[in-house]
Gaussian input, Z-matrix of N, CA and C with variables (Angstrom, degrees):
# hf/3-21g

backbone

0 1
 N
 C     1     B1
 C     2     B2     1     A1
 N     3     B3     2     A2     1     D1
 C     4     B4     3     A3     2     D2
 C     5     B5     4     A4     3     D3
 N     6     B6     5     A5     4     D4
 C     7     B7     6     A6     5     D5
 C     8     B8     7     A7     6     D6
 N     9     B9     8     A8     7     D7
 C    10    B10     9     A9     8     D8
 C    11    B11    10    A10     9     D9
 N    12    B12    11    A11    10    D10
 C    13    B13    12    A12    11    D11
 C    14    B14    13    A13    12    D12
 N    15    B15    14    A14    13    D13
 C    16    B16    15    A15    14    D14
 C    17    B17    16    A16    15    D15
 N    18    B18    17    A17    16    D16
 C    19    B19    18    A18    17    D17
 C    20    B20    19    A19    18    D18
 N    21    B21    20    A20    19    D19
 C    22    B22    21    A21    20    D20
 C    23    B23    22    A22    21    D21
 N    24    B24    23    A23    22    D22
 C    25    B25    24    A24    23    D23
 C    26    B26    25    A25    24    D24
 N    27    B27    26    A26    25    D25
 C    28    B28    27    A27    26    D26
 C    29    B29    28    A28    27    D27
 N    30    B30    29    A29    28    D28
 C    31    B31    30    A30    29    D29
 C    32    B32    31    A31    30    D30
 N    33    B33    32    A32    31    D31
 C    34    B34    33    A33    32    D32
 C    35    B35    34    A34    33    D33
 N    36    B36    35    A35    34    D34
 C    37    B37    36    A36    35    D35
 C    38    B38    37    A37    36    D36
 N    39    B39    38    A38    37    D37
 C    40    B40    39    A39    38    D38
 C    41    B41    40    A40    39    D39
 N    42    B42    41    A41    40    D40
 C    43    B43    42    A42    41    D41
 C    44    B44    43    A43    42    D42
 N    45    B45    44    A44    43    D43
 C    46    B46    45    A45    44    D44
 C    47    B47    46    A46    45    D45
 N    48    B48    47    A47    46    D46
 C    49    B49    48    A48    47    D47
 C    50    B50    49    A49    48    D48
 N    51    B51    50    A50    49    D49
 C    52    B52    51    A51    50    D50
 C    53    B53    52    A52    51    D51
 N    54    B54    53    A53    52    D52
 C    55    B55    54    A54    53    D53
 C    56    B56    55    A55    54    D54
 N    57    B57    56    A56    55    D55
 C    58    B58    57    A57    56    D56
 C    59    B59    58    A58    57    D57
 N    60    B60    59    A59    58    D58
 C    61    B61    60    A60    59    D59
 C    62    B62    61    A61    60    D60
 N    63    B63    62    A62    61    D61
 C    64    B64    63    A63    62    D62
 C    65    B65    64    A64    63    D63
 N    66    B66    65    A65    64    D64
 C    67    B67    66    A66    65    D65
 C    68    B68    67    A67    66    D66
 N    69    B69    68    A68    67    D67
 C    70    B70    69    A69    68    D68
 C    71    B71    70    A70    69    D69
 N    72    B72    71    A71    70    D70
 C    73    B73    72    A72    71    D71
 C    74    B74    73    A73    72    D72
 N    75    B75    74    A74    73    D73
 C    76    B76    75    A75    74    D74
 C    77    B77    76    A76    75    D75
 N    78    B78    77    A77    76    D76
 C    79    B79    78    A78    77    D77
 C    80    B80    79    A79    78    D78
 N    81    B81    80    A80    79    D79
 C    82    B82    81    A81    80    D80
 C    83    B83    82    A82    81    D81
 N    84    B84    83    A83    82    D82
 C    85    B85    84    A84    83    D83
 C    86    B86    85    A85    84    D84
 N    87    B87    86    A86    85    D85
 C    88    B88    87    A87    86    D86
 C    89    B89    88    A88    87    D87
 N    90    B90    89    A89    88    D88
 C    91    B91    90    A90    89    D89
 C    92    B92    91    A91    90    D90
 N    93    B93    92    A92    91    D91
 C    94    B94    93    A93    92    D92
 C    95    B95    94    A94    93    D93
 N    96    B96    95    A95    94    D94
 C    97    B97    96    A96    95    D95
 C    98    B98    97    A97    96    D96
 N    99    B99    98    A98    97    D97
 C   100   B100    99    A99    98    D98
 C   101   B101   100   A100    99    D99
 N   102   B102   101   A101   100   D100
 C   103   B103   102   A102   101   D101
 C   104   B104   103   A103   102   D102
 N   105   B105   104   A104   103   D103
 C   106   B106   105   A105   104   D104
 C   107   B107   106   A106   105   D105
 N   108   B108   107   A107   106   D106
 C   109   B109   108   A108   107   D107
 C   110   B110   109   A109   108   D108
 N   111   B111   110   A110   109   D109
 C   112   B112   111   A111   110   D110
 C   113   B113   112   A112   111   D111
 N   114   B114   113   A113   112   D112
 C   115   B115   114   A114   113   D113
 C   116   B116   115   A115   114   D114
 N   117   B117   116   A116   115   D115
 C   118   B118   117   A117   116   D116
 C   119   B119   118   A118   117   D117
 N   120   B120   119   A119   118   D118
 C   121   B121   120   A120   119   D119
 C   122   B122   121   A121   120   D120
 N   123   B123   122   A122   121   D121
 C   124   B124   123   A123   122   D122
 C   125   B125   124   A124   123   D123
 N   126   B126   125   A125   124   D124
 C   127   B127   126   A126   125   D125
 C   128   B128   127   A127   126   D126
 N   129   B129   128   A128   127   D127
 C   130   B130   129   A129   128   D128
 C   131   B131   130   A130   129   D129
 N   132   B132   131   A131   130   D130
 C   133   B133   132   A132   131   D131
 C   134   B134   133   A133   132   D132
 N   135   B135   134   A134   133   D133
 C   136   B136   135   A135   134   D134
 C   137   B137   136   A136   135   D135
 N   138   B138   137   A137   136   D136
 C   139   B139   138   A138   137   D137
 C   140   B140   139   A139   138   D138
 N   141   B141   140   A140   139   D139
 C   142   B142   141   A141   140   D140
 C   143   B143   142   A142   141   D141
 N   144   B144   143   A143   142   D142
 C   145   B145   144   A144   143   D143
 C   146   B146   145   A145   144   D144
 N   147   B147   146   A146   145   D145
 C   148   B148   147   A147   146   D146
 C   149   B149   148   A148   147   D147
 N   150   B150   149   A149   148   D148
 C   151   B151   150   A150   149   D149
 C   152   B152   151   A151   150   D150
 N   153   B153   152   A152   151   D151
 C   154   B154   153   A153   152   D152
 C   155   B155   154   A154   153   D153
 N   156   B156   155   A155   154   D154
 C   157   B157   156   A156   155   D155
 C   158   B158   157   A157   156   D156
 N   159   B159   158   A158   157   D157
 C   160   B160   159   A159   158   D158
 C   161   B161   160   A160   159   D159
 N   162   B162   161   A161   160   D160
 C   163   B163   162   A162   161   D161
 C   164   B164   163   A163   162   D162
 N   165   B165   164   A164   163   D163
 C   166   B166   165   A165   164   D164
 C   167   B167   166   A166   165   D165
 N   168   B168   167   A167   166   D166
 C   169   B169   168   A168   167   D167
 C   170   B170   169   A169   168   D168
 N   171   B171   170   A170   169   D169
 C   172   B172   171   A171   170   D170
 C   173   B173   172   A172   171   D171
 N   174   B174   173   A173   172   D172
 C   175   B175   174   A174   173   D173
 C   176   B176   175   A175   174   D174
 N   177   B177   176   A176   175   D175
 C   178   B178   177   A177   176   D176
 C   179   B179   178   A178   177   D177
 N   180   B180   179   A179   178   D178
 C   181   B181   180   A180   179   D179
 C   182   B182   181   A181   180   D180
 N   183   B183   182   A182   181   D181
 C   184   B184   183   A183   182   D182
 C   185   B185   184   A184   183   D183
 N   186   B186   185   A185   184   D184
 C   187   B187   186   A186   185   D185
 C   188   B188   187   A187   186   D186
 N   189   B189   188   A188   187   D187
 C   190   B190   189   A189   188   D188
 C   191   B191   190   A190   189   D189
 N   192   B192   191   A191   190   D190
 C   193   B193   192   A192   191   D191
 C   194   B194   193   A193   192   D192
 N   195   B195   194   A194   193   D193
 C   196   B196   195   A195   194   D194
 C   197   B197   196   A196   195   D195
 N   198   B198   197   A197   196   D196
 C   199   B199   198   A198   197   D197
 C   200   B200   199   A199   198   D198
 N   201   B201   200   A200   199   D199
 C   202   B202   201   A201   200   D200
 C   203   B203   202   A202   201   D201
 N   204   B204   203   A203   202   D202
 C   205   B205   204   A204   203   D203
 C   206   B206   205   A205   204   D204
 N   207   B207   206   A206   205   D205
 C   208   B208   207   A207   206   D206
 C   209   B209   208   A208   207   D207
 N   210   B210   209   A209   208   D208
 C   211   B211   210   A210   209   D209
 C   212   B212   211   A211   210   D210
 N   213   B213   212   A212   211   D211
 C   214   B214   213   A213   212   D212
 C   215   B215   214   A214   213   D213
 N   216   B216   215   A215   214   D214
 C   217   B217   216   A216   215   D215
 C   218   B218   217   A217   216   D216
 N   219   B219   218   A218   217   D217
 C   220   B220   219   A219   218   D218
 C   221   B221   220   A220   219   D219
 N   222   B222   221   A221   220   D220
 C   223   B223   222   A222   221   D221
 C   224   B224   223   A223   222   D222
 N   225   B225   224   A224   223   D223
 C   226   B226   225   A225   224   D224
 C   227   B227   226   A226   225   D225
 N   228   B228   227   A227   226   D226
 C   229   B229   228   A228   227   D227
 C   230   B230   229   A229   228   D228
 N   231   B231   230   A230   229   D229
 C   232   B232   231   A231   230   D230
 C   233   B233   232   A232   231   D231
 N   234   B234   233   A233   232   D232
 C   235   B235   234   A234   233   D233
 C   236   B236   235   A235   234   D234
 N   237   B237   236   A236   235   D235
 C   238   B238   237   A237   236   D236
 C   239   B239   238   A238   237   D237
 N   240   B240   239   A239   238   D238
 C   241   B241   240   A240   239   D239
 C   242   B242   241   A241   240   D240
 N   243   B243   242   A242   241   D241
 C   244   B244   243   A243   242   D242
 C   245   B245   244   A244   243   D243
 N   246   B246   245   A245   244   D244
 C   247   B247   246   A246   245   D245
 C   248   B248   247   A247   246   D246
 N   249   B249   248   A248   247   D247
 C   250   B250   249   A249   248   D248
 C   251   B251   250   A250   249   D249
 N   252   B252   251   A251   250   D250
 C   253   B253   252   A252   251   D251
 C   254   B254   253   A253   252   D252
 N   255   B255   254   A254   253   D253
 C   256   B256   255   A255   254   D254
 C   257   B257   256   A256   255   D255

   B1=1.4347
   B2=1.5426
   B3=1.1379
   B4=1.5170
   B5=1.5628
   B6=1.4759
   B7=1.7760
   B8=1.5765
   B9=1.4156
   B10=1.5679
   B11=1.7135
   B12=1.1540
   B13=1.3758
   B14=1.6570
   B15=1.6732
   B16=1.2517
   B17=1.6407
   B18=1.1274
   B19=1.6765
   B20=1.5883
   B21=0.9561
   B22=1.6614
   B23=1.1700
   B24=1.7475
   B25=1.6758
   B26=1.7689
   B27=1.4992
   B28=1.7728
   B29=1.8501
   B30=1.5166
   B31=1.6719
   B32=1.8010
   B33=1.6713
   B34=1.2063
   B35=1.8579
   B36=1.2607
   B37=1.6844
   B38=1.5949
   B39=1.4624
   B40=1.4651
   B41=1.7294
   B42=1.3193
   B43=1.5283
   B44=1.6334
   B45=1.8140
   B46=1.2649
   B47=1.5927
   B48=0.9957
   B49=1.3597
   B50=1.7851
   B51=1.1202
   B52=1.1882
   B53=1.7853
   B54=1.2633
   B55=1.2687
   B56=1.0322
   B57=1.3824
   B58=1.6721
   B59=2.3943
   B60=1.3572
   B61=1.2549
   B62=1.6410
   B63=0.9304
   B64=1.6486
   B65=0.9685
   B66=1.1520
   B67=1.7805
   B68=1.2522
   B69=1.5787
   B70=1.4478
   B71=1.5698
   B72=0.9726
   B73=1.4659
   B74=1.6126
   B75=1.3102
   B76=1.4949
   B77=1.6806
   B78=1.0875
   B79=1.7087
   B80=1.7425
   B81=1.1515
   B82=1.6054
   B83=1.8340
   B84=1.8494
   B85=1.5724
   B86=1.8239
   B87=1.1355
   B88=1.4991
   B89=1.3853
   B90=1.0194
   B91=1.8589
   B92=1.2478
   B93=1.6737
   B94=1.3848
   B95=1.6473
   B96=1.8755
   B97=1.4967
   B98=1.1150
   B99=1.5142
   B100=1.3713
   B101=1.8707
   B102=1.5710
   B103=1.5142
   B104=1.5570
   B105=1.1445
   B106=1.7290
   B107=1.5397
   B108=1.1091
   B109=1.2394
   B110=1.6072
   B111=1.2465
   B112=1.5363
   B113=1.5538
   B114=1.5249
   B115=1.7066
   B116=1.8662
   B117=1.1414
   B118=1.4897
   B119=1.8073
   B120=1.3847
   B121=1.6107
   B122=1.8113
   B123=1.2978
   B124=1.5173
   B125=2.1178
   B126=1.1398
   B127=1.6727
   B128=1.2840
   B129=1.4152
   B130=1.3053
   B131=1.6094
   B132=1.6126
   B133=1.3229
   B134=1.4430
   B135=1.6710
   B136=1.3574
   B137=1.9332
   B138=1.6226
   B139=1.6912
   B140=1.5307
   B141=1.7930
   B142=1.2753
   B143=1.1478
   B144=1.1934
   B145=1.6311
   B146=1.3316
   B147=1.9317
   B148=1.0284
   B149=1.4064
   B150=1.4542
   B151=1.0832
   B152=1.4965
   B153=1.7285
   B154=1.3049
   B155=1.2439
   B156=1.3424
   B157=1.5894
   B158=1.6932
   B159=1.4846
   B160=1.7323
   B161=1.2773
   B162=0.9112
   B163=2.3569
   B164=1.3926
   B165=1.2065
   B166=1.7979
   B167=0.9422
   B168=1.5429
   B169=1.2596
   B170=1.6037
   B171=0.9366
   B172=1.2346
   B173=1.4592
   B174=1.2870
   B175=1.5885
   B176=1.5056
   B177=1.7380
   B178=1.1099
   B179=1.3969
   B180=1.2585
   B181=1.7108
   B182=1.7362
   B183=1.2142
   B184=1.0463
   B185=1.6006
   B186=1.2121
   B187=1.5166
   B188=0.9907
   B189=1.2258
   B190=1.7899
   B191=1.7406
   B192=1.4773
   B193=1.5507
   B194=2.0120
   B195=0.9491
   B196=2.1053
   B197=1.7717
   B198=1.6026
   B199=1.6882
   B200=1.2350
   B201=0.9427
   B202=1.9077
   B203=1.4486
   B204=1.2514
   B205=1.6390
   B206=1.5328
   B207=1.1438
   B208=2.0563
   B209=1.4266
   B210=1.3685
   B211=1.4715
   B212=1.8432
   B213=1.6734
   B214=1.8749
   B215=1.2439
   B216=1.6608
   B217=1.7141
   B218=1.7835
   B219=1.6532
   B220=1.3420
   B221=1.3021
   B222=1.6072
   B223=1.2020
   B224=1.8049
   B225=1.6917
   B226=1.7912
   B227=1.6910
   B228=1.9879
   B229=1.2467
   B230=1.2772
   B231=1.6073
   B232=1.6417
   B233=1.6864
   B234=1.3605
   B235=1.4557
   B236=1.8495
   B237=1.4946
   B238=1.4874
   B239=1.8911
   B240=1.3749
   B241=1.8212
   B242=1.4543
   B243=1.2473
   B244=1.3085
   B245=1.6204
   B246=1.4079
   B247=1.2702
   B248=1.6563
   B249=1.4419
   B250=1.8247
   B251=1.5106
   B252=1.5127
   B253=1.4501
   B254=1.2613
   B255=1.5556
   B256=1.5719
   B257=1.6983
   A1=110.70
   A2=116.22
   A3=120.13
   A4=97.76
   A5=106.63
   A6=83.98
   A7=114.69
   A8=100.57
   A9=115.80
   A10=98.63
   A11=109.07
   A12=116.35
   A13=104.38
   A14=118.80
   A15=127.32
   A16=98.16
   A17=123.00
   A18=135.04
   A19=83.04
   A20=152.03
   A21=140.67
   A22=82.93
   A23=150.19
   A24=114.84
   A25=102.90
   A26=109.86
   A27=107.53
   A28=91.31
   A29=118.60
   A30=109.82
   A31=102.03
   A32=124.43
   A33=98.06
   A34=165.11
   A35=82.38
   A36=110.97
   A37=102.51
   A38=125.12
   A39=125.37
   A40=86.71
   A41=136.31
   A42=124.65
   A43=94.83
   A44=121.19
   A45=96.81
   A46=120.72
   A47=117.00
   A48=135.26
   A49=113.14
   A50=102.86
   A51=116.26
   A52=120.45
   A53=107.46
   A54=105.82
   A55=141.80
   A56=120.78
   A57=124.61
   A58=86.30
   A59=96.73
   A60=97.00
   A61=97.59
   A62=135.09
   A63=137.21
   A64=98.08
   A65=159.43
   A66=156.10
   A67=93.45
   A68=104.48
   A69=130.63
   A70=101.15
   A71=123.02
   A72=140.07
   A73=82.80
   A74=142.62
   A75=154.10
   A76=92.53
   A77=128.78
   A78=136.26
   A79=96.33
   A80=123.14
   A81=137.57
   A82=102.09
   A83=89.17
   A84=96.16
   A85=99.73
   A86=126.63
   A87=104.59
   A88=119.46
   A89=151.14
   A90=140.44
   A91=101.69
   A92=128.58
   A93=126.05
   A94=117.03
   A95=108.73
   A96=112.54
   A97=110.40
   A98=107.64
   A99=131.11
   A100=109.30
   A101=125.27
   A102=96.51
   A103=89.35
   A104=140.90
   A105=118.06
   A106=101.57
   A107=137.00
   A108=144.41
   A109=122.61
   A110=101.41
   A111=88.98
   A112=121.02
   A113=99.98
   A114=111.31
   A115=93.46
   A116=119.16
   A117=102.08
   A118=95.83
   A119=111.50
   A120=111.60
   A121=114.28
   A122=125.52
   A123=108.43
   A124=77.88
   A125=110.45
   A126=113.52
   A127=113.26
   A128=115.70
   A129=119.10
   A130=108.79
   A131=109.48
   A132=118.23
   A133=129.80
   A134=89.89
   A135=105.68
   A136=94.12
   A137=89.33
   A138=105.55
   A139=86.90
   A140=98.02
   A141=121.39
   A142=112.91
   A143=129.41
   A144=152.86
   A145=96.63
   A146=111.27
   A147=122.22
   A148=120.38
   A149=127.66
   A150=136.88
   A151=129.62
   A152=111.56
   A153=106.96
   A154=153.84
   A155=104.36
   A156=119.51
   A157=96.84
   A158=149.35
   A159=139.36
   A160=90.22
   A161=127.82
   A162=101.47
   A163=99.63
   A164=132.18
   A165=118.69
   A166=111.66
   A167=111.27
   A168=121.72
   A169=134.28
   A170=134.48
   A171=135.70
   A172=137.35
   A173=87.65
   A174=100.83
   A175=107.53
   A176=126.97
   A177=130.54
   A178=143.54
   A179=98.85
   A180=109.90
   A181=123.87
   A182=114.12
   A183=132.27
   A184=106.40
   A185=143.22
   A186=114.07
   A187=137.05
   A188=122.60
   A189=135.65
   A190=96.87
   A191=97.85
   A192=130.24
   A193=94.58
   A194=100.28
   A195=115.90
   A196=109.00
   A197=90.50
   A198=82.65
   A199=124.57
   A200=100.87
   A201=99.09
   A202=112.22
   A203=118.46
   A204=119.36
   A205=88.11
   A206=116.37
   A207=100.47
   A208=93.66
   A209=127.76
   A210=119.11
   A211=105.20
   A212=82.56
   A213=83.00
   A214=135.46
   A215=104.76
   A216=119.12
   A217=79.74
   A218=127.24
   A219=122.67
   A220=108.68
   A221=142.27
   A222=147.00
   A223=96.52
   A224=81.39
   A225=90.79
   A226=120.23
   A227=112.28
   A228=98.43
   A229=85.00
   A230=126.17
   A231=115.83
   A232=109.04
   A233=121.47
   A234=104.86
   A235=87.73
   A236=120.57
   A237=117.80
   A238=111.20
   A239=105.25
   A240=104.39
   A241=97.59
   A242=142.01
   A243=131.60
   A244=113.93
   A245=92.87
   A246=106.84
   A247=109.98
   A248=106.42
   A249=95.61
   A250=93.87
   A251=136.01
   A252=123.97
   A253=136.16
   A254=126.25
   A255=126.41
   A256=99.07
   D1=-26.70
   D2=-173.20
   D3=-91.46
   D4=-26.73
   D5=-177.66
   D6=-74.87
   D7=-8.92
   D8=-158.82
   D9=-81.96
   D10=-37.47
   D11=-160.67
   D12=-92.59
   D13=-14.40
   D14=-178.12
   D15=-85.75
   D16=-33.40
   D17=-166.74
   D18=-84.57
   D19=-15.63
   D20=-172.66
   D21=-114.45
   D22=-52.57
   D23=-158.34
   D24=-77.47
   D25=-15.73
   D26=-169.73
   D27=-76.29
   D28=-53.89
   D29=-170.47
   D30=-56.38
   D31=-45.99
   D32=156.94
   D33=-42.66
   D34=-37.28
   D35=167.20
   D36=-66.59
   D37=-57.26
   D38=-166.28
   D39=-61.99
   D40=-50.06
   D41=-142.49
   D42=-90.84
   D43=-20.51
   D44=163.43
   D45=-91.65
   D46=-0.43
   D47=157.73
   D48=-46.04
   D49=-66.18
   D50=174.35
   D51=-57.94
   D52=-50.19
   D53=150.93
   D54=-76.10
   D55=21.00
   D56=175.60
   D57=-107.21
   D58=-33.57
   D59=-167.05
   D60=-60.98
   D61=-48.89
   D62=-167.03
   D63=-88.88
   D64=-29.66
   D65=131.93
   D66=3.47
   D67=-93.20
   D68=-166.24
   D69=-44.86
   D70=-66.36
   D71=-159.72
   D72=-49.13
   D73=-77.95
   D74=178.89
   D75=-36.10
   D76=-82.05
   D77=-164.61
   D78=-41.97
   D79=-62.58
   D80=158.96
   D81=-7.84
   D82=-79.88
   D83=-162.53
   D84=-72.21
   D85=-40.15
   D86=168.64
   D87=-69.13
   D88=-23.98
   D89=149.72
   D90=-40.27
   D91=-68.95
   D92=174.27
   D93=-23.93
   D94=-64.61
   D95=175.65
   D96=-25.23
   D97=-77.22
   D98=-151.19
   D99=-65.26
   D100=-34.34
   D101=175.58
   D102=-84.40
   D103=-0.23
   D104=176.65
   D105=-69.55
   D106=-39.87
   D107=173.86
   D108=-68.97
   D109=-4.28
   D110=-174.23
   D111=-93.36
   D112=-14.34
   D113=-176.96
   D114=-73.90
   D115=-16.40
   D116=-161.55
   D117=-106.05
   D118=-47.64
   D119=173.92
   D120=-75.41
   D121=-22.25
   D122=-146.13
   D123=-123.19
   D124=-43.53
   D125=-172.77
   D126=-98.00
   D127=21.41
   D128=-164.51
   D129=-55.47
   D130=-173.92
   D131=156.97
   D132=-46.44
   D133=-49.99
   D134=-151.61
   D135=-150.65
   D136=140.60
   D137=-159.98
   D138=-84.85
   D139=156.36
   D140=163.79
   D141=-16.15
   D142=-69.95
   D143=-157.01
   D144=-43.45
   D145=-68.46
   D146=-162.21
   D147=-78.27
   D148=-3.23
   D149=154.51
   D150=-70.47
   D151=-47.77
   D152=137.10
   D153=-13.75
   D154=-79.02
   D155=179.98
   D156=-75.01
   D157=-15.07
   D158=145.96
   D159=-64.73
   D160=-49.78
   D161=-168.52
   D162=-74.19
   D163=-28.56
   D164=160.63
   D165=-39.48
   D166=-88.84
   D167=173.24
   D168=-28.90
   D169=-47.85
   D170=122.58
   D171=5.94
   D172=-72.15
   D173=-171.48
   D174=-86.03
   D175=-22.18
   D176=137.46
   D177=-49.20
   D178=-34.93
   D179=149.72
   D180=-63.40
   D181=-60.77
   D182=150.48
   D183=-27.98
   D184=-91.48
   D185=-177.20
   D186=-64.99
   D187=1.43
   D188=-167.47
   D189=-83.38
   D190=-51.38
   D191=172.42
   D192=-42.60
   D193=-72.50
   D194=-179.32
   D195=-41.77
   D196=-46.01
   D197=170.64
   D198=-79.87
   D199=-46.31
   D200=-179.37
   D201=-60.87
   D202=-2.44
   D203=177.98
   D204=-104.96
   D205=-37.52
   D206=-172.13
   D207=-67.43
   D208=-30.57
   D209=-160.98
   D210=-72.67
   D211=-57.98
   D212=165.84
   D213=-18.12
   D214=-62.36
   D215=-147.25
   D216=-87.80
   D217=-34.44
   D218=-178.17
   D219=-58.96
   D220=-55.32
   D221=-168.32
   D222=-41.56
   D223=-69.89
   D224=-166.37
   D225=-58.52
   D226=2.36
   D227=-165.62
   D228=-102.49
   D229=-10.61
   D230=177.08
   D231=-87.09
   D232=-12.81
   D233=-158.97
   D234=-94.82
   D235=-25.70
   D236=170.00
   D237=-58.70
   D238=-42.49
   D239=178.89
   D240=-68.14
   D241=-15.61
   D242=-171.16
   D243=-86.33
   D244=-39.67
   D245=-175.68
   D246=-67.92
   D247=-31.92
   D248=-162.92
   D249=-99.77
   D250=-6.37
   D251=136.19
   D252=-62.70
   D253=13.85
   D254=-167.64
   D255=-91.83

């Protein structure tokens, strides 16, 4: 009984063994990720802030841009109904 129960704590030990090894191995490659990423998110060019206020801007351009095309395609969809009532 004791050899039985010594052969189950040693196959245990190897299988958490093994899972401490791929743990690590994973914790490893995400530390790796993370300083590859940091020169571009944390040392960037340009701070949070200023990335911000360009995706405003942007996206304020971006609809100003949306109206003047709804207004467009609207002009030209009334002067075509005008035309095929004359």
């Amino acid at each position: 009984m004791k050899t039985a129960e010594k052969a189950r704590r040693v196959d245990k030990i190897a299988s958490l063994s093994s899972q401490k090894k791929d743990t690590e191995g994973e914790l490893e490659k995400t530390e790796q990720y993370l300083s590859d990423l940091k020169p571009a998110c944390v040392d960037g060019d340009s701070s949070y802030g200023d990335r911000k206020a360009a995706r405003t801007k942007e996206i304020t351009a971006l609809k100003q841009a949306q109206g003047i095309l709804e207004g467009a395609f609207a002009e030209k969809a009334q002067s075509k109904f005008l035309q095929i009532h004359k």
